[in-house]
C-alpha positions in Angstrom: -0.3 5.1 -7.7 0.1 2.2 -9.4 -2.6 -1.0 -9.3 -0.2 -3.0 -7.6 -0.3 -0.6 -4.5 -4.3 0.2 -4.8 -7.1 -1.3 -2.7 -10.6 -1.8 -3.4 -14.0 -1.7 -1.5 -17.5 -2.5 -2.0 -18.7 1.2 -2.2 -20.0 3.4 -2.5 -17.6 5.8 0.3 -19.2 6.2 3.5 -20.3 2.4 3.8 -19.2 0.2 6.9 -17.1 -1.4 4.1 -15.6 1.5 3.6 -15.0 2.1 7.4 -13.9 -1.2 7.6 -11.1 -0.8 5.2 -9.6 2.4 6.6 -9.1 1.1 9.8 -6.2 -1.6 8.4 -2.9 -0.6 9.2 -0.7 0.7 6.0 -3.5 0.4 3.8 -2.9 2.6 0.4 -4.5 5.9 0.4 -7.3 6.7 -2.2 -9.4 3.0 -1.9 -11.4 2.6 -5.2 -15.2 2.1 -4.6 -16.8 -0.5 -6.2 -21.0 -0.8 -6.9 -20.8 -5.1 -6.5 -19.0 -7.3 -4.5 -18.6 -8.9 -7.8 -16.8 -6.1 -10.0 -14.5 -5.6 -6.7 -13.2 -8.9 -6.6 -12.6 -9.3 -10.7 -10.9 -6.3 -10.3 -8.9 -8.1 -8.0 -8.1 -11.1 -10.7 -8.1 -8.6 -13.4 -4.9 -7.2 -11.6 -6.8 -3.8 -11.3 -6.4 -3.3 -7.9 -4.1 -5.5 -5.2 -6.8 -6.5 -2.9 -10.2 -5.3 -2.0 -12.4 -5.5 1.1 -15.8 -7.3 1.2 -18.1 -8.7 3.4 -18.4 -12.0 4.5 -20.8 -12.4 7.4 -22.9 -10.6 9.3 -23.9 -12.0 13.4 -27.1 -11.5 13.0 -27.6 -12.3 9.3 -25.2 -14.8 8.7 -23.3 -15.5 5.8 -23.0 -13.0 2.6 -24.1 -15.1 -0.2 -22.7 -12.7 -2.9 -19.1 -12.6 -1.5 -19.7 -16.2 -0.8 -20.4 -17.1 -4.0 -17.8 -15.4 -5.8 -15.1 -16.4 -4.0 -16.1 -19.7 -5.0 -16.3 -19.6 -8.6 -14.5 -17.5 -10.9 -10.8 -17.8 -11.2 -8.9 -18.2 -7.6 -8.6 -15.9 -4.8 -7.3 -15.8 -1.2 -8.0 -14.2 1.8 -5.1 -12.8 3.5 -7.0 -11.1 6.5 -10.0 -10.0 8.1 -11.6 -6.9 10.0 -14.5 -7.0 12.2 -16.4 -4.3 12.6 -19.6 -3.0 15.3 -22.5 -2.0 13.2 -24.5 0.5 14.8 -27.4 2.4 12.9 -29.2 5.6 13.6 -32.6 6.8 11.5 -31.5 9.7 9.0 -33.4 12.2 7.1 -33.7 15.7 5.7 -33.4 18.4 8.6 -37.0 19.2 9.8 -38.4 15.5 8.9 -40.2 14.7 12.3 -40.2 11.2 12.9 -43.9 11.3 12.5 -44.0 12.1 8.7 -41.6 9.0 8.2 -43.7 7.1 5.9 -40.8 5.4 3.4 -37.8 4.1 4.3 -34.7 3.1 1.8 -31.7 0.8 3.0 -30.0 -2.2 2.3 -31.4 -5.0 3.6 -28.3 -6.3 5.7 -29.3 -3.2 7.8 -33.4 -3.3 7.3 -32.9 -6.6 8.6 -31.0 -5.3 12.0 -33.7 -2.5 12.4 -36.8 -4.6 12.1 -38.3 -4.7 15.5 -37.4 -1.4 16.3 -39.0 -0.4 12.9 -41.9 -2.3 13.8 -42.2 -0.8 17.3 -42.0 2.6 16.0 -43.1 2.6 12.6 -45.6 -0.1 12.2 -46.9 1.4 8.6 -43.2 2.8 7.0 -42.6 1.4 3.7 -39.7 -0.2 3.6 -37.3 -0.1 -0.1 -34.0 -1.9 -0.2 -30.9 -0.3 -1.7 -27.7 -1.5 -2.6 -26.0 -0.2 0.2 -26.6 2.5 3.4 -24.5 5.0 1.8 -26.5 4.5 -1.3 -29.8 5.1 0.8 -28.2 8.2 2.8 -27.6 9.7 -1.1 -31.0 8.8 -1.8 -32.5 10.6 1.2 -31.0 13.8 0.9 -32.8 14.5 -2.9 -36.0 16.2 -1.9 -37.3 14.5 -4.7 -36.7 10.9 -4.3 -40.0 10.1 -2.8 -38.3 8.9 0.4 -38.5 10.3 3.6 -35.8 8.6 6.2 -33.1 5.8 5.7 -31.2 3.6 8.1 -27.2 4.1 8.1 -24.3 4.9 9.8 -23.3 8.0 11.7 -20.8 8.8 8.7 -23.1 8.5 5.8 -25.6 10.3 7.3 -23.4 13.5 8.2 -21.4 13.2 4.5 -25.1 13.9 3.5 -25.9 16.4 5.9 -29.3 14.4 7.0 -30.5 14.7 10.5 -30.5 11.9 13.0 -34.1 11.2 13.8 -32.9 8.1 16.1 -30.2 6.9 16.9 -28.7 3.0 18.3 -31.8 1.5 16.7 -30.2 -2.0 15.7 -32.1 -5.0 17.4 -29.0 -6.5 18.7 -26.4 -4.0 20.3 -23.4 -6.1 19.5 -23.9 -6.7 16.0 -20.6 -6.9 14.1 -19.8 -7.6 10.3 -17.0 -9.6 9.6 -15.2 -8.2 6.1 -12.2 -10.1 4.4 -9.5 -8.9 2.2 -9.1 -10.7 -0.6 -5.7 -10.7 -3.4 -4.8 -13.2 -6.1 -3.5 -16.6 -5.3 -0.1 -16.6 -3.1 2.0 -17.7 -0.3 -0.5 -17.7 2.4 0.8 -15.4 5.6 2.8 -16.4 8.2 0.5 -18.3 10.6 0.4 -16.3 14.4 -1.1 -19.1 16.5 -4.2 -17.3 16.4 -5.6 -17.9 12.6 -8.2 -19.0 11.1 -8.4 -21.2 7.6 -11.7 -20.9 5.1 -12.2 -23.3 2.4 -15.3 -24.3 0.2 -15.9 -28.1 -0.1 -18.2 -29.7 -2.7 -19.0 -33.7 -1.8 -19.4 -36.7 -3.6 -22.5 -36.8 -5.4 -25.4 -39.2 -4.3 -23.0 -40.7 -1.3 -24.7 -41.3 1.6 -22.6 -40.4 4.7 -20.6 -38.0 3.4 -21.2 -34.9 4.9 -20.3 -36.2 8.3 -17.2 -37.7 6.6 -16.1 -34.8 5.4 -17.2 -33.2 9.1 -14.9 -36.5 10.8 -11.9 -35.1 9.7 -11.9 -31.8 11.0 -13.3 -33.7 14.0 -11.1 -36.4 14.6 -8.0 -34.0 14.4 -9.4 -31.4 17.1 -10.2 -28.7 14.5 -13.0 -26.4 15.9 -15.1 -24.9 13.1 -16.8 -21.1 13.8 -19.0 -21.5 10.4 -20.3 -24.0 8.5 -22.9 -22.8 5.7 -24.4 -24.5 2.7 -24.6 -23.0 -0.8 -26.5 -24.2 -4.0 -24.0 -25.6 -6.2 -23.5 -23.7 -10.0 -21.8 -27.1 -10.9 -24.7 -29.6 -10.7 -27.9 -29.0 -10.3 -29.2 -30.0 -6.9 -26.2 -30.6 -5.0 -24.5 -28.1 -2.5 -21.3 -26.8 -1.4 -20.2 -25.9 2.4 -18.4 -23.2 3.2 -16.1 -23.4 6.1 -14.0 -21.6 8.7 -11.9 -23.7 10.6 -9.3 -22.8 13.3 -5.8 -23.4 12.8 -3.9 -22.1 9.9 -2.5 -24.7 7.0 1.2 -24.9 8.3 -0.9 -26.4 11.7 -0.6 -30.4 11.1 -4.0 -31.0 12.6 -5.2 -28.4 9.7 -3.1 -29.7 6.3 -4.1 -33.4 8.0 -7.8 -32.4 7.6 -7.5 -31.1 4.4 -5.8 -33.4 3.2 -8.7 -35.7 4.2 -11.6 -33.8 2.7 -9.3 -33.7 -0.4 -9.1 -37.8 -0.6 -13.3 -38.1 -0.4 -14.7 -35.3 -1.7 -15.3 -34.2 -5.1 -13.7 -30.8 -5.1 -12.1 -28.3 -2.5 -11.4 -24.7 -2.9 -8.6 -23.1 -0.3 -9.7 -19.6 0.2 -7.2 -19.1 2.7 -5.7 -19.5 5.9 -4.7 -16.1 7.3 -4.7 -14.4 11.1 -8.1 -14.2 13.1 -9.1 -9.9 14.0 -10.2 -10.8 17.5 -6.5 -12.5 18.3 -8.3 -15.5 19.7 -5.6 -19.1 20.1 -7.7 -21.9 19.8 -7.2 -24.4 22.6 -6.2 -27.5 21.0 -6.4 -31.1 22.8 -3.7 -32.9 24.0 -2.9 -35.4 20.9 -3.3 -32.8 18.4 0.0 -30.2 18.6 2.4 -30.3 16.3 4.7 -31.6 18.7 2.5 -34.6 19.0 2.3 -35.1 15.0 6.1 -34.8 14.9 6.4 -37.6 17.8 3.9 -39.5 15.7 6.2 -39.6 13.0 9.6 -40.2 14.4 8.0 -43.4 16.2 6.9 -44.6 12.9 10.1 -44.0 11.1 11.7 -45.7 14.2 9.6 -48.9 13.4 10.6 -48.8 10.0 14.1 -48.1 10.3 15.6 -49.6 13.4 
């Protein structure tokens, strides 16, 4: 297969990630694991791979600074879609580990995070270790000799490693899901559905009062909803920050391309990550004074006024 047809994951196998990516529809066989979100998506602009899948957010934790990040910098990238995905985790370890002689625990801490009370409740004195990913923590378990005795993953990493399943639904928050995004080199965005979703990073003015809720206006004044707004250190001055946003609408939407357009004029820089269809299928409602229609009316009254 060639690297035009070949996906890519944040790995190793038997992550959510790599759950995640095998539930898309006509993905390639044979995704290629990848140890960083960072080496997955310079694959990507290397023209290793077509696309890979990363995460993005979590509901509980928020947004993934590492995927954040380098979408941000680096040479462009675009999000075409996203999955979302329910994160459920049990407590795995080597058959005959009672949960009694559980005394260190190895995860990543995405999931450590989304176990806490119960680890607390049950656990009070377990040692917790971070990994760099659950899969990586199931692998761990499984040597005898790694020093640890459980770790917190999913169903599938725990049975690829034959562990036993001390406990199981443990997260704090029962509906925890993971939002993932997959990401290709610069193109034609897809077709908007009515039900999309647009992601851009946007650094302000330096040193201008006022201009966060400037750049916040035109979204605002155009009936854009926003689902996240985070802010990020800036890597291009030291001591200023960047937001990045998801907005509702896609970029052929005129209340979209009117906000970005906007933000464009008064801010420093902007970086389009994308504008591609929303997994949960959701249509924004949008206010009357802010269809296309209405834009379009807009438009042939002014050219009515200056063309009689």
């Amino acid at each position: 297969m060639s690297a035009e047809e070949r996906y890519g994951y944040l790995g190793p196998a038997n992550t959510f990630c790599h759950q995640a990516l095998l539930s898309i529809p006509d993905a390639p066989p044979d995704p290629v694991p990848y140890p960083s979100v960072l080496l997955a998506l310079e694959a990507v602009r290397a023209g290793e791979i077509a696309a890979a899948l990363v995460p993005i957010e979590n509901s509980v934790e928020g947004g993934v600074s590492a995927t954040l990040d380098d979408l941000t910098y680096g040479r462009p990238l675009r999000i075409v879609s996203e999955v979302l995905l329910p994160v459920q985790f049990n407590l795995y370890a080597r058959p005959g580990t009672k949960l009694s002689e559980v005394h260190r625990v190895v995860s990543h801490p995405h999931a450590i995070a989304q176990v806490r009370q119960w680890l607390t409740t049950h656990l009070p004195d377990v040692q917790i270790v971070t990994e760099g990913s659950t899969a990586a923590g199931a692998v761990t378990v499984a040597d005898p000799e790694s020093g640890f005795d459980a770790t917190v993953c999913a169903a599938v990493a725990g049975e690829a490693n034959r562990l036993t399943a001390l406990a199981t639904e443990i997260a704090d928050n029962a509906d925890a899901v993971t939002r993932f995004v997959l990401v290709t080199r610069p193109g034609p965005p897809p077709e908007r559905t009515s039900a999309d979703k647009t992601t851009v990073v946007v650094f302000l003015n330096d040193d201008d009062s006022g201009s966060l809720m400037r750049m916040l206006e035109q979204f605002a004044s155009r009936g854009v909803n926003l689902s996240r707004i985070e802010s990020r250190p800036s890597r291009l001055v030291r001591g200023a920050y960047s937001f990045s946003i998801d907005a509702h609408g896609h970029l052929a939407d005129e209340r979209v391309a009117g906000a970005l357009k906007g933000i464009k004029r008064t801010s420093r820089e902007v970086v389009f990550l994308g504008s591609y269809p929303r997994a949960d299928k959701v249509r924004p409602a949008v206010d009357r004074g802010h269809t296309d229609g209405d834009y379009r009316a807009a438009n042939e009254w002014l050219a009515e006024l200056t063309n009689p």
